[in-house]
C-alpha positions in Angstrom: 130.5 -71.6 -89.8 128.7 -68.5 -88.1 130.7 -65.4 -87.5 129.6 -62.7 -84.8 127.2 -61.5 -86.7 124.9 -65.2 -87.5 123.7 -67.6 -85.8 123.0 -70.7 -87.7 119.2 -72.0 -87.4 117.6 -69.3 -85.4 114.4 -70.1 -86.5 114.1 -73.9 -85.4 113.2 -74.6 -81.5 116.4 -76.2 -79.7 116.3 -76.7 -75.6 119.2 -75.1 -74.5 122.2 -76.5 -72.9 122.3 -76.9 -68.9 124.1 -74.1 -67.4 127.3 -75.4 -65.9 127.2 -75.1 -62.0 128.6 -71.9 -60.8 129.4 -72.8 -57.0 132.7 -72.0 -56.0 133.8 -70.3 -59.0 134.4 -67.4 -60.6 131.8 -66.8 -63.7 133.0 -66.9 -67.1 132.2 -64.1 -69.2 132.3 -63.6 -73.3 131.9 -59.9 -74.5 130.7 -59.5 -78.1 130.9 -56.3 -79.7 134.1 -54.4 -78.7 133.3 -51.1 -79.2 132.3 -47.8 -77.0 129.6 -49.5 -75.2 131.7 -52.2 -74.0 134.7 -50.4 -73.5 133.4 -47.7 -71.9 130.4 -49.1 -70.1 130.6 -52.9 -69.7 134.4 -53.2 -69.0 134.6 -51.4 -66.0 131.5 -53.2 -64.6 133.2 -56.5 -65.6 136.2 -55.5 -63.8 134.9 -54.4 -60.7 133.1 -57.7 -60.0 136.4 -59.5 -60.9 138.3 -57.3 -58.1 135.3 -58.7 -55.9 136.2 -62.1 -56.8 132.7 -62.7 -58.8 133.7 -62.5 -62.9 136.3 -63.1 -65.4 136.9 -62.7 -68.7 137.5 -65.4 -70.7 136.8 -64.2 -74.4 135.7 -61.4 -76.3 134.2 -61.3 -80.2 134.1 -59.0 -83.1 134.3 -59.0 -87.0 137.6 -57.1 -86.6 140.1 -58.9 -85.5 142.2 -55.9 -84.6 139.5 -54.7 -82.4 139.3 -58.1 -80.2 142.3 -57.9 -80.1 143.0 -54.8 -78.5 140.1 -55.1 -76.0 141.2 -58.5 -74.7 144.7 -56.7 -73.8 142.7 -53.4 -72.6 140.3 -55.8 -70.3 143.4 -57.7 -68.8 145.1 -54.3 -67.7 141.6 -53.0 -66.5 140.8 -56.3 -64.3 144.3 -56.4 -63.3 143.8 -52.8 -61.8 140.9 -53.6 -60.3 142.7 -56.6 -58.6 145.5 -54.6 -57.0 143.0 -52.2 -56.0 140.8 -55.0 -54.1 143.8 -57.3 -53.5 141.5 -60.1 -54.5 143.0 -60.9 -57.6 144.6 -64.1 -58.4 148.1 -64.7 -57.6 150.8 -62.4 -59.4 147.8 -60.1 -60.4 146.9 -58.9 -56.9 150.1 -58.9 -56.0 152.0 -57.1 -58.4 149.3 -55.9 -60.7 151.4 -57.7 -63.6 149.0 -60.0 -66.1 150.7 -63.2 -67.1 149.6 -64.1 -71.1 147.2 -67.0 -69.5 144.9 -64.1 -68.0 144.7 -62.2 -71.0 140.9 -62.9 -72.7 141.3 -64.6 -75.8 140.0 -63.0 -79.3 137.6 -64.0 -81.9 136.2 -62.9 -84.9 133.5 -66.4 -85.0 131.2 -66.4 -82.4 129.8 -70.1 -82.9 133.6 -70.8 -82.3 134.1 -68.9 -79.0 130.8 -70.8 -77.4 132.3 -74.1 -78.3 135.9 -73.7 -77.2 135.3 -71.5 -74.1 131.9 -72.3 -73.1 131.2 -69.0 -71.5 128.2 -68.6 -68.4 127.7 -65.3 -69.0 127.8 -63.5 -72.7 127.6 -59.7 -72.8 126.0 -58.5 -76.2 127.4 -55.3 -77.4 126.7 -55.1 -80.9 123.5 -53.2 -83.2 120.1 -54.2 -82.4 120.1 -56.1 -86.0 122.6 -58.6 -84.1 120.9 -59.4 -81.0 118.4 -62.2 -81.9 120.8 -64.3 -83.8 123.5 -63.5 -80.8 121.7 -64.2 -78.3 119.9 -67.3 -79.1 123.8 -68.5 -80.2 124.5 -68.2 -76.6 121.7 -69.4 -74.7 121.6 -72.6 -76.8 125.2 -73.2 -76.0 123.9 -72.7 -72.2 125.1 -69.3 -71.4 123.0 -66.5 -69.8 122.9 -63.7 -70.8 123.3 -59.8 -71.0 121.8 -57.8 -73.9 122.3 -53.8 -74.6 119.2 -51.6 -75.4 117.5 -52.1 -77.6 117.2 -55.8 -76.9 115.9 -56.1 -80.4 113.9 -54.5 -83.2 110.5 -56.4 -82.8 108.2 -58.1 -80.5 108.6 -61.0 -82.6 112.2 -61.1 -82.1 112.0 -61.0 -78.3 109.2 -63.9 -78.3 111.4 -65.8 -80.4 114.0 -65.1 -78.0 112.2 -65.7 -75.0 111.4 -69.1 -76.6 115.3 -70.2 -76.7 116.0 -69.4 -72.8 115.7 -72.3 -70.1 112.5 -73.4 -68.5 113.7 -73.6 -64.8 116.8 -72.5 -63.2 118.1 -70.9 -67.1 119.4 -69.5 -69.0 118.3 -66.5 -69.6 118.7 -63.3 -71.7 118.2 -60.2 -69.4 118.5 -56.3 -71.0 120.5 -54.0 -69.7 118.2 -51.5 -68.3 120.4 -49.7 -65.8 118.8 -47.2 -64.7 116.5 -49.2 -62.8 119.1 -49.9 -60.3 120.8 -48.1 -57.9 119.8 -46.9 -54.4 117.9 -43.7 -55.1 115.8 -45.9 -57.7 115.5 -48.9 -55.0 114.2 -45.9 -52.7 111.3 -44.4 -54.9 110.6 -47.7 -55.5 109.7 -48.9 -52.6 107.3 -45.7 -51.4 105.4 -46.1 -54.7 105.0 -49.8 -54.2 104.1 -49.2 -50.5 101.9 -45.4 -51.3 103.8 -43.7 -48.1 103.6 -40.7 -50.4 99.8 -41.6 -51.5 98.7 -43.1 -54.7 100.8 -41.9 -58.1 98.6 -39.6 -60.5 100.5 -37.4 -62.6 103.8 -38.3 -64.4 106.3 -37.3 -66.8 108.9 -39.0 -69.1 111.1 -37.1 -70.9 114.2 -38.3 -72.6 115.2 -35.0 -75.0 119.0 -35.1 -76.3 120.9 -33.7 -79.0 122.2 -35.5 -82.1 123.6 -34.1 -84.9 124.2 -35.0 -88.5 127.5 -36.5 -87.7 126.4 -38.5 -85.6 123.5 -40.1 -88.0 126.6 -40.6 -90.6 127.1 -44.2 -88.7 125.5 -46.2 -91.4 123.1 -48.6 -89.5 121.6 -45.7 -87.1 118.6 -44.3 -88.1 117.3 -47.4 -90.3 114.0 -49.6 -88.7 116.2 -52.8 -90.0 119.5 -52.1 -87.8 118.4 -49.6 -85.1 114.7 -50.7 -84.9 113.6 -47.4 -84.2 114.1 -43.8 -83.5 114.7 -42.2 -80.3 111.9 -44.5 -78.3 113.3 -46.9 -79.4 117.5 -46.0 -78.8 117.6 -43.3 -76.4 113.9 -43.1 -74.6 114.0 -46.6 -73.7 116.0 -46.2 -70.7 113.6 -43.7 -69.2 110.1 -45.3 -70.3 111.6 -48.9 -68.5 112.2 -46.6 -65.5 108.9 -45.3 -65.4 107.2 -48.6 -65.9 109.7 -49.8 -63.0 107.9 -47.7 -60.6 104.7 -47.2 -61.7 103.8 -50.5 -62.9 101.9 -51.8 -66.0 100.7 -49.4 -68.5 97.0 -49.8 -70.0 96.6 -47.2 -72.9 99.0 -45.5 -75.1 98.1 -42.5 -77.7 101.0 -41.1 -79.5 102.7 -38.7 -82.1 105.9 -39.1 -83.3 107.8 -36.6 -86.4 110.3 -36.3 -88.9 111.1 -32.9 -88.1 115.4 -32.3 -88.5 117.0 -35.6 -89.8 117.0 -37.3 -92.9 116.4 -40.9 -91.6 113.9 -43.5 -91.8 113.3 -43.3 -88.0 111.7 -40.4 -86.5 113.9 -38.2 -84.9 110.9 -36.8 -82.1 108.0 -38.6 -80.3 105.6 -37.5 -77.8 102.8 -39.8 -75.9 100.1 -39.7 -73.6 100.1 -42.9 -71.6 97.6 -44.7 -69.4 98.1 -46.8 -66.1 96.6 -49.6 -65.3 96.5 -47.9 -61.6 94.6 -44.9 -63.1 98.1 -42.6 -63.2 98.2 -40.8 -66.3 101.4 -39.7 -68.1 103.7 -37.6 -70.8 106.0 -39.4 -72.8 108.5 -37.1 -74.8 111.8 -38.5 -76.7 113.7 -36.4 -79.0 117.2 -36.3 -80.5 116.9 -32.2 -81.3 116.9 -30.7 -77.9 120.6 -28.4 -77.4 119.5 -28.4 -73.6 119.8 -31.9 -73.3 118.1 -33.7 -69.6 117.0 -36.7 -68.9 113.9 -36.7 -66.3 111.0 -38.5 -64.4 108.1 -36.9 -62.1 105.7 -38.4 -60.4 102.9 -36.6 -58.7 101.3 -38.5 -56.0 99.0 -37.5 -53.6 101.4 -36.1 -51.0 104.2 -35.4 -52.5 106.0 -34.7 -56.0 109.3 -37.5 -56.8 111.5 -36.0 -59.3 115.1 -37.2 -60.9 116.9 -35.3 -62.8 120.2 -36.5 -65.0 121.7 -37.1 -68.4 122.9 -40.5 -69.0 123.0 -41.6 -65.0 121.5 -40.8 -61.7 123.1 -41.1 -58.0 121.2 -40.2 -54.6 121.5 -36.4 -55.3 119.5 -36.5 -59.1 116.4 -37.4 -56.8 114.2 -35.0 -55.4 111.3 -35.8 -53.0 108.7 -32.0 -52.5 106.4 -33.2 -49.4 102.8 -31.8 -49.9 101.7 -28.9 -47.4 100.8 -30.8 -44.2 102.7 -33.7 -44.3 104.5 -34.3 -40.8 108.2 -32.8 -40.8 109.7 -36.5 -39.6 107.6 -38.4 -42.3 108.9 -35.6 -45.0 112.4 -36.4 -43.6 112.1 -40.3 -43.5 111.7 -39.9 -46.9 114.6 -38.1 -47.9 116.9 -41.4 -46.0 117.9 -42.6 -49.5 120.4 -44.8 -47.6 124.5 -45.0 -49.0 124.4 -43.8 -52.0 125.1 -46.3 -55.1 124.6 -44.5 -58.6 122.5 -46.1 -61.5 125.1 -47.9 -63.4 125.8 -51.2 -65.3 127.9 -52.5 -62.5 124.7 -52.3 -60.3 122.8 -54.5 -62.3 125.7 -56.6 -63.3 126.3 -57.7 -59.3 122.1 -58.4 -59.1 122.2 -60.5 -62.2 125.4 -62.7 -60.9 123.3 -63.2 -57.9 120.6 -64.3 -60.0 123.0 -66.5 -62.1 124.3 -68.3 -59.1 120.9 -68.5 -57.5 119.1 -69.8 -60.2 116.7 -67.2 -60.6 114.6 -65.4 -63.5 116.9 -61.6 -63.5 115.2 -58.5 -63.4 114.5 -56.6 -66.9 114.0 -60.4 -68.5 111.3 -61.8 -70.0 107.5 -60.6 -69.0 109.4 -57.9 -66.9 112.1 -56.8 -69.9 109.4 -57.7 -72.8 106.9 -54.6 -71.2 108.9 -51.7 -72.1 109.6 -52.8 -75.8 105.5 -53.1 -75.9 104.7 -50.1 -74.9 107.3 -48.5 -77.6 105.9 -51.0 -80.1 102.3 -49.3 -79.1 103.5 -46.0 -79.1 104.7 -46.4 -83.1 101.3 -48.3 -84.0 99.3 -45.2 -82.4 101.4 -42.4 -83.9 101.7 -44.1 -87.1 97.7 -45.1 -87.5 96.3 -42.6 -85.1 94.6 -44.7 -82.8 94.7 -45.8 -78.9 96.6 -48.7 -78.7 96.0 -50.8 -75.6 98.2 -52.9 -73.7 98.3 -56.2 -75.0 96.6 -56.0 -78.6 99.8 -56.2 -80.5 100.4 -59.8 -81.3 101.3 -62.2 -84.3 99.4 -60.7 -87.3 99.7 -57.0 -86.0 102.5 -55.6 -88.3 103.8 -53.8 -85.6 104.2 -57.2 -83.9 106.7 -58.0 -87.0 108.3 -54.4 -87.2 108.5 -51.2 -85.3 107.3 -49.4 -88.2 104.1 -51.8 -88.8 104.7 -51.1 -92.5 103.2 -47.7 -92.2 102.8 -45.4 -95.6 105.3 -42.8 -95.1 107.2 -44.6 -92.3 108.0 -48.0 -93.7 111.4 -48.4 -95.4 111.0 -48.4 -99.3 111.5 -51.8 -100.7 114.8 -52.4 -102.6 116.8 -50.0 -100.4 120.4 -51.5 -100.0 120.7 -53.6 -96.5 123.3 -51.7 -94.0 126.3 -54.2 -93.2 126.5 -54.6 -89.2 128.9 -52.8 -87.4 131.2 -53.9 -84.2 130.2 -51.9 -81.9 126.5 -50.1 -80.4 126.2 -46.9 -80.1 
């Protein structure tokens, strides 16, 4: 029997399970992985779409049972708040903000178990990118959507094998969490880029530079190509480069560099990239764990005006800065700046869009073609730096290495054979 961290058969082609119908009903959710992420991160998004009447939380899954334990009682006293708060809650809940044992979520430490006895709609992956295939085709077969932390997983290959497992009309399907491309400033930008008020995008820049120390590389599966898949593209980066592609739109060409230059890891722990449009905007790509001043930002240059954001881990109306070109009318200038009520970048945001999608039927945003796009263009911007070539969009495929592995068995880069496997841990980082 498969604990949280298997999935038996992974590798042979099963049609999933129908979705159950989710009219008139609150959707069930499993949460595997019951660490930081989920705790500090996915909870509170769960919890605030139960006090709207939307979710609950049937289950939740890890290796230690102390730790699924402790989170199911943590996530009834969180939903409960969120009940009283709303008064939508169900019965004693909203009322009196007391949780009877029958809403507490029940723990497991097998995940093949949980899927059978609760049938879940919508599982929430929390665990190390090593995890996710195996997880997540578990849960679609059994018929559940669902909702995968970044990095969705470690290769190309992975997500086409995922990809393969989800529904063909109407799901399920497996959707990353990409958050930062929701939220109303991000909506906003969005929709002057798509529509050029602002003129045609030229000039951008990506730049994801954060501080991690030593201590924080002691957690045994980080900075490993087998559990992390990557280095700071790949675990940090990611969020921003998705964003970018969000609102510029394909990429065409990638040329990279990427460096060893602080850590001892198999990762690198700094990457830098010029990057190709396929509307002729050109950009800079730089992800680094070894920056003290740490920022997370996006520009875009366009022919009127300069788009800039400016944050750490999440963004809100303010982060956003619009700089009209010299001439531009005063009341067009200030149309831009009508970022409407402001709803922060946050899981919860694209938690409520994907419940819509569930309930509609719908492909969710940052799945398949749309979610498989930003782990290209990292997979393209290892195979440049590691071969120093252009890699174009598209060209990695079955029988590229770096179709198989970030790494692309690169000399120098490529773990050494024989190295001890890292056991998975509960939680993501």
């Amino acid at each position: 029997m498969a604990t949280a961290e298997t999935a038996p058969g992974t590798n042979q082609r099963h049609a999933p399970s129908r979705p159950a119908p989710l009219t008139g009903r609150r959707i069930r959710v499993a949460v595997i992985g019951t660490g930081a992420i989920a705790r500090d991160s996915h909870l509170p998004a769960l919890a605030g779409l139960a006090g709207e009447g939307e979710t609950e939380i049937v289950a939740a899954v890890d290796i230690a049972a102390e730790s699924a334990e402790d989170f199911c009682t943590t996530a009834a006293a969180t939903v409960a708040a969120a009940a009283t708060a709303t008064g939508t809650g169900a019965g004693a809940v909203a009322a009196t903000g007391t949780v009877s044992a029958a809403e507490v979520p029940r723990p497991y430490t097998d995940l093949d178990v949980m899927l059978q006895e609760q049938r879940p709609d919508l599982v929430v992956i929390c665990t190390p990118p090593t995890l996710h295939r195996d997880q997540t085709v578990a849960a679609l077969r059994a018929g559940a959507w669902v909702w995968c932390e970044k990095p969705p997983v470690p290769s190309l290959a992975d997500f086409d094998a995922v990809e393969a497992e989800e529904g063909e009309d109407g799901g399920p399907y497996a959707s990353i969490v990409f958050q930062h491309r929701f939220g109303s400033g991000t909506r906003h930008v969005r929709r002057l880029l798509a529509e050029q008020a602002m003129g045609r995008p030229l000039v951008a820049h990506c730049q994801t530079t954060w501080y991690r120390d030593t201590a924080y590389y002691a957690v045994p599966w980080r900075g490993r190509w087998q559990t992390e898949g990557g280095g700071p593209a790949m675990g940090h980066g990611i969020h921003q480069m998705d964003l970018l592609l969000d609102l510029l739109g394909p990429w065409s060409e990638v040329r990279a560099m990427a460096g060893r230059l602080v850590h001892d890891v198999e990762t690198e722990d700094v990457s830098t990239a010029l990057v190709r449009f396929a509307n002729g905007a050109m950009a800079t790509v730089v992800n680094s764990v070894l920056s003290p001043d740490e920022v997370s930002r996006i520009r875009v240059d366009c022919e009127r005006a300069t788009v800039e954001l400016t944050h750490l881990y999440g963004h809100r109306n303010d982060n956003w800065r619009i700089t009209p070109a010299r001439g531009v009318p005063d009341a067009e200038a200030a149309a831009w700046q009508d970022f409407g009520a402001d709803r922060p970048s946050s899981h919860l945001e694209q938690l409520r869009e994907l419940v819509a999608s569930m309930r509609a039927g719908e492909r969710p945003r940052s799945s398949g073609a749309d979610g498989r796009t930003s782990l290209e263009l990292i997979a393209a911007l290892y195979k440049s730096a590691f071969t120093d070539a252009t890699v174009r969009a598209g060209e990695i495929g079955p029988g590229d290495p770096f179709y198989s592995a970030m790494h692309g068995g690169a000399p120098g880069w490529a773990p050494v054979m024989g190295e001890p496997s890292v056991p998975g841990e509960e939680a993501a980082a």
